[in-house]
Backbone as ProteinMPNN parsed JSONL, in Angstrom:
{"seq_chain_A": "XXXXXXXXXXXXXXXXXXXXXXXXXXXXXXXXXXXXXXXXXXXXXXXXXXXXXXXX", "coords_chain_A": {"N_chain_A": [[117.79, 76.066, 149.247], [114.905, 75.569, 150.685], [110.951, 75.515, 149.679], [109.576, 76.523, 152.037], [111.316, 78.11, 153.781], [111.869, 79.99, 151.314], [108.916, 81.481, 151.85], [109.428, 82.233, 154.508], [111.194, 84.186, 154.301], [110.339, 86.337, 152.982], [107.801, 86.446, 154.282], [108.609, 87.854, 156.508], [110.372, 90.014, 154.976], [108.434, 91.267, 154.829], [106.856, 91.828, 156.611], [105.609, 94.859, 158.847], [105.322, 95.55, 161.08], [106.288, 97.541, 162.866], [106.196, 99.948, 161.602], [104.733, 102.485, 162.604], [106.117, 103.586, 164.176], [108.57, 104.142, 163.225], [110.321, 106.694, 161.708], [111.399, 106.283, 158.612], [110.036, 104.389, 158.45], [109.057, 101.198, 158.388], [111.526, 98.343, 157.424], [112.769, 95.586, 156.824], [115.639, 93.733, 157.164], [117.973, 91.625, 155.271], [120.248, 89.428, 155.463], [121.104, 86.086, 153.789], [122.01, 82.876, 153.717], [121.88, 79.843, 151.526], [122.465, 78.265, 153.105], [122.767, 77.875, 155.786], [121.907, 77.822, 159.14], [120.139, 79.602, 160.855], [118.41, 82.574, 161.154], [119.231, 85.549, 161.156], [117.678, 88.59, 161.314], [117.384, 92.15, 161.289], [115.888, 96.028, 161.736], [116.292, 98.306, 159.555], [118.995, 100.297, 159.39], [119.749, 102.81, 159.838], [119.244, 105.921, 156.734], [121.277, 105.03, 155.295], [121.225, 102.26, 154.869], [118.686, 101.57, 154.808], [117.915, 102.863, 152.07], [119.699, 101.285, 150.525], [119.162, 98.437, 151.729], [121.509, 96.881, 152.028], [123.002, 96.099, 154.743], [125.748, 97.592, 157.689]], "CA_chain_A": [[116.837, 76.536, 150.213], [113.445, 74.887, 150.873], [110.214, 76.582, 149.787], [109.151, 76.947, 153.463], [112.428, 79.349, 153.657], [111.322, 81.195, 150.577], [107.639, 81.172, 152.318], [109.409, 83.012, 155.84], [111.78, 84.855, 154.087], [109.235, 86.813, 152.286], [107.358, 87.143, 155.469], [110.018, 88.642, 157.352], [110.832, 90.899, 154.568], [106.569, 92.387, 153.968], [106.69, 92.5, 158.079], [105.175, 96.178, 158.879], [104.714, 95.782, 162.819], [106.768, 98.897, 163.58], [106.346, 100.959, 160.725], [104.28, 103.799, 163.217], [107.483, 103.96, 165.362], [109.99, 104.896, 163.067], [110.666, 107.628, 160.818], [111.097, 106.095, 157.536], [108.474, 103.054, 158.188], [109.668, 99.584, 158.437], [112.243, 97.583, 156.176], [113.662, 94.709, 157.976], [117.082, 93.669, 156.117], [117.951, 90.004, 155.834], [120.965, 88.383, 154.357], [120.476, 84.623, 153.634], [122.779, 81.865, 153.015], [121.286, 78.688, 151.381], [123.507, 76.467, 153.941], [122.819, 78.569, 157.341], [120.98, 76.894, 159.621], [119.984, 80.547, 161.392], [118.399, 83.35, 160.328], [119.332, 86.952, 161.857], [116.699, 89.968, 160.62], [117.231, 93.221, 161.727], [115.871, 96.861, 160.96], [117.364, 98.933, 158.841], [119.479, 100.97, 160.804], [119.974, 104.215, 159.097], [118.92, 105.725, 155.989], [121.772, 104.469, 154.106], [120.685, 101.132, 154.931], [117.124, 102.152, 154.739], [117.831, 102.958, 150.637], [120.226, 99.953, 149.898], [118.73, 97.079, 151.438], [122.538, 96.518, 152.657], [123.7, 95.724, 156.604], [126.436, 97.95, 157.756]], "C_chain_A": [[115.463, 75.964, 149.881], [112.269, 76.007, 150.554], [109.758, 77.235, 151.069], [110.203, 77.846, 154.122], [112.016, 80.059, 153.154], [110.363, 82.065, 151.22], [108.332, 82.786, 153.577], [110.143, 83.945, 155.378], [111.318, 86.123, 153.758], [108.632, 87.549, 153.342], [107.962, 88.08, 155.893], [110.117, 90.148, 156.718], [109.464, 92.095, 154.765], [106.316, 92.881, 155.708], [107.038, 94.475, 158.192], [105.011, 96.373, 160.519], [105.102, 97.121, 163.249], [106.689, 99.921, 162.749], [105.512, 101.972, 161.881], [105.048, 104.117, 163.504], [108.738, 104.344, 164.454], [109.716, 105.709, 161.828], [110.304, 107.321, 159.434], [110.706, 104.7, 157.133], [109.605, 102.007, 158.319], [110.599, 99.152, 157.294], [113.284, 96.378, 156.842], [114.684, 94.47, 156.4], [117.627, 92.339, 156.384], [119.394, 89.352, 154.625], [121.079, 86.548, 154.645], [121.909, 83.815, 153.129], [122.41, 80.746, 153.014], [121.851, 77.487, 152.692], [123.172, 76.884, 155.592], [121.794, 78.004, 157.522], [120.357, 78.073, 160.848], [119.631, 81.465, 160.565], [118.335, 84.54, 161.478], [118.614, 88.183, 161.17], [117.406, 90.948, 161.996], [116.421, 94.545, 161.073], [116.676, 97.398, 160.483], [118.114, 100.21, 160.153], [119.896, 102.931, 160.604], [119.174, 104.567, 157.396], [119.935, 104.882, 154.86], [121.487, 103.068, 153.619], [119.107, 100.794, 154.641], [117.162, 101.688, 153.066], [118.853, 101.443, 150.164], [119.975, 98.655, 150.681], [120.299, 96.191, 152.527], [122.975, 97.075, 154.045], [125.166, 96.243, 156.321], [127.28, 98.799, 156.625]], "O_chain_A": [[115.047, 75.975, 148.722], [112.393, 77.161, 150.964], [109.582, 78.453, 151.107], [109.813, 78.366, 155.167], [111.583, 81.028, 153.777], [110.636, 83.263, 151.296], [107.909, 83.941, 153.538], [109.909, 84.965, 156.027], [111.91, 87.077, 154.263], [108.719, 88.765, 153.51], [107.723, 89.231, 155.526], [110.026, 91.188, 157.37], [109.511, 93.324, 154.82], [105.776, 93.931, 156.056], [108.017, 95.146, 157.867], [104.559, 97.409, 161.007], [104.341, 97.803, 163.935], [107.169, 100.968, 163.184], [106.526, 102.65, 162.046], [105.164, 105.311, 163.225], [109.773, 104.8, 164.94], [108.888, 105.327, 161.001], [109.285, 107.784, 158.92], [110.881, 104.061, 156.095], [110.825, 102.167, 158.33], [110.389, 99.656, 156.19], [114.437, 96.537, 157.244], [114.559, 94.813, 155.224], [117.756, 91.917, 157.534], [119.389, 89.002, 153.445], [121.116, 86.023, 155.758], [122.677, 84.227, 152.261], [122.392, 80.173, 154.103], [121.61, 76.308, 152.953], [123.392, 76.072, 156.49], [120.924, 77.666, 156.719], [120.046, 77.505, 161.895], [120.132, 81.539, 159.442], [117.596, 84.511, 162.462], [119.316, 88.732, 160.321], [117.765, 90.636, 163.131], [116.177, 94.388, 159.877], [117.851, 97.182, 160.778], [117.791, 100.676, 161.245], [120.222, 103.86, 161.342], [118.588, 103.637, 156.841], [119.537, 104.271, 153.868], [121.476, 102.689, 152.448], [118.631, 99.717, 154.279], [116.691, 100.624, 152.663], [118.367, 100.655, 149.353], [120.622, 97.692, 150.27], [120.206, 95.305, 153.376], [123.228, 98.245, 154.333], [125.846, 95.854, 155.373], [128.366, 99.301, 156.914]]}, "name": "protein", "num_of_chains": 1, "seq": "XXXXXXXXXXXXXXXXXXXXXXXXXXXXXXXXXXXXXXXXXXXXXXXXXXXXXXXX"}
C-alpha cells in the first residue's frame, strides 16, 4: 500500500462529520486489502461493532 493510502486511510478513520447524529459518536470501520483497488467505509453499525472495530 502506497503512503497516499496510509494518508486517506487515516482520514477516513479520524472522520467526525456525524458524530452529533448518532448515539455513540462516529467510528467509521474500514477493512483494507493491500491489493484492492476499492475502498468501502461504513459506520459502525451497532454497538458491538461500535466496541470491536469489526464489520458484521
Amino acid at each position: 500500500m502506497t503512503h497516499s493510502n496510509h494518508v486517506l486511510i487515516e482520514q477516513v478513520r479520524d472522520c467526525a462529520l456525524c458524530t452529533q447524529h448518532l448515539p455513540l459518536g462516529a467510528k467509521p470501520v474500514i477493512q483494507v486489502h493491500p491489493k484492492a483497488r476499492i475502498l468501502i467505509t461504513g459506520q459502525a453499525l451497532g454497538r458491538k461493532v461500535y466496541e470491536t472495530g469489526i464489520p458484521y
